[in-house]
C-alpha angles and dihedrals in degrees: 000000000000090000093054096042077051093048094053099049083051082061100045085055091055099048090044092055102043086058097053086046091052094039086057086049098059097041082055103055084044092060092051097046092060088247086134099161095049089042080052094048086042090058112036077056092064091041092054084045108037109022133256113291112175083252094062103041086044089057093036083063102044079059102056082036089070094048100059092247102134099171089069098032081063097044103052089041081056094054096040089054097044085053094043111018099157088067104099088192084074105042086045095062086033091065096035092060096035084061087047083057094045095046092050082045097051086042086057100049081061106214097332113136097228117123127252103191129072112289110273103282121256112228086243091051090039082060104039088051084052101050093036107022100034113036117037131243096245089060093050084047095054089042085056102047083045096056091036085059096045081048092063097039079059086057102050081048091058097042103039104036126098088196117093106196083059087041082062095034090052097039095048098035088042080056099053092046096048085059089043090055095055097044083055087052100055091043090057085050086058104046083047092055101044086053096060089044123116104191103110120069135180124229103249096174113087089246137336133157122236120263125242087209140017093269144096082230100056122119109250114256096205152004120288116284118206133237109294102025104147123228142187101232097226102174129000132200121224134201125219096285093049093248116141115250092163144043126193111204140190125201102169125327090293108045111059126121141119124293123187109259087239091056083061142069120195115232 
């Protein structure tokens, strides 16, 4: 009985997986013939049905790239690059089509000297960027099993050796890893934490100005800002169900203001 029940779920897995197979494969000839709104609808597919992986939503994005969607273009480069932010291939066509976005939204502003890009960084806000947004939590957590082990083989050194230049060497350089180890520790709790964070959205509507206040009759508090443009979510409006019906943003010091929660998509 157990090795037929066995012999079913083994089934199930291939058929699982032929299908995948067969469902990329078709995204991806999709995606060569030109057929880029198809090869978008393919993979999202795959996406809905088989989770998110760095490849698809990379792919998902080169889709929506060739489109001329750059809202999301931006947001499943975004994705791909929180799930994968060591591949250079991502963050490369990140940052090309962010500064795409940036140049449509400077051209709008028509000669005001207001920025368009993320205020200057702050040496505390460079490093934490590095250690959350740039190396990912499972890496901190190896470095950190690595030096806590390092840290105990000091101690066996201290405590077993005869010798008294290595019992030094163990009991000061145990010390320093065990620091190192929690330090680790703390920067794998950030970059954890900024993975499961949702405080930074994409603009998802063509064009659309930021609100002074949360309501369609608000004045606008700024110029129109095109498709793609990326935001900190800083504040957000519910309705009596809790669910979100505003966002307010922030790009830089002079570009912060309310956006319905449908123009956005959270990254």
């Amino acid at each position: 009985m157990r090795s037929i029940f066995s012999l079913i779920l083994f089934s199930i897995f291939v058929i699982s997986a032929s299908a995948a197979q067969s469902n990329a494969e078709l995204a991806n000839s999709l995606y060569e013939a030109g057929d880029y709104r198809q090869a978008a609808e393919a993979y999202q597919s795959i996406v809905d049905t088989d989770g998110a992986s760095p490849a698809l939503y990379y792919n998902l994005a080169n889709s929506y790239a060739q489109t001329g969607d750059l809202g999301n273009a931006i947001l499943y480069y975004s994705r791909a690059n929180r799930l994968d932010p060591s591949n250079k291939e991502i963050k490369n066509n990140l940052n090309y089509f962010a500064s795409k976005v940036e140049d449509s939204n400077r051209a709008e502003l028509r000669g005001k000297k207001i920025s368009v890009v993320p205020d200057h960084e702050t040496f505390f806000k460079a490093a934490h960027r590095v250690i959350a947004e740039e190396v990912k939590s499972d890496t901190w957590a190896v470095l950190a099993a690595a030096s806590f082990i390092l840290f105990l083989a000091g101690v066996a050194v201290y405590l077993f050796c005869s010798n008294v230049l290595l019992r030094k060497t163990g009991f000061f350089g145990g010390i320093a890893l065990f620091f190192t180890s929690i330090m680790f520790v703390i920067f794998a709790s950030m970059s954890a934490s900024f993975f499961n964070s949702h405080d930074q959205a994409v603009l998802m509507a063509y064009k659309t100005p930021l609100l002074i206040e949360p309501s369609s009759d608000s004045k606008a508090a700024t110029n129109q800002l095109c498709q793609g443009s990326r935001f900190e979510i800083i504040a957000e409006e519910t309705n009596v169900e809790g669910i979100p019906t505003w966002y307010k943003v922030r790009l830089n010091a002079d570009i912060e203001g309310w956006l319905r929660a449908s123009d956005i998509a959270i990254i």
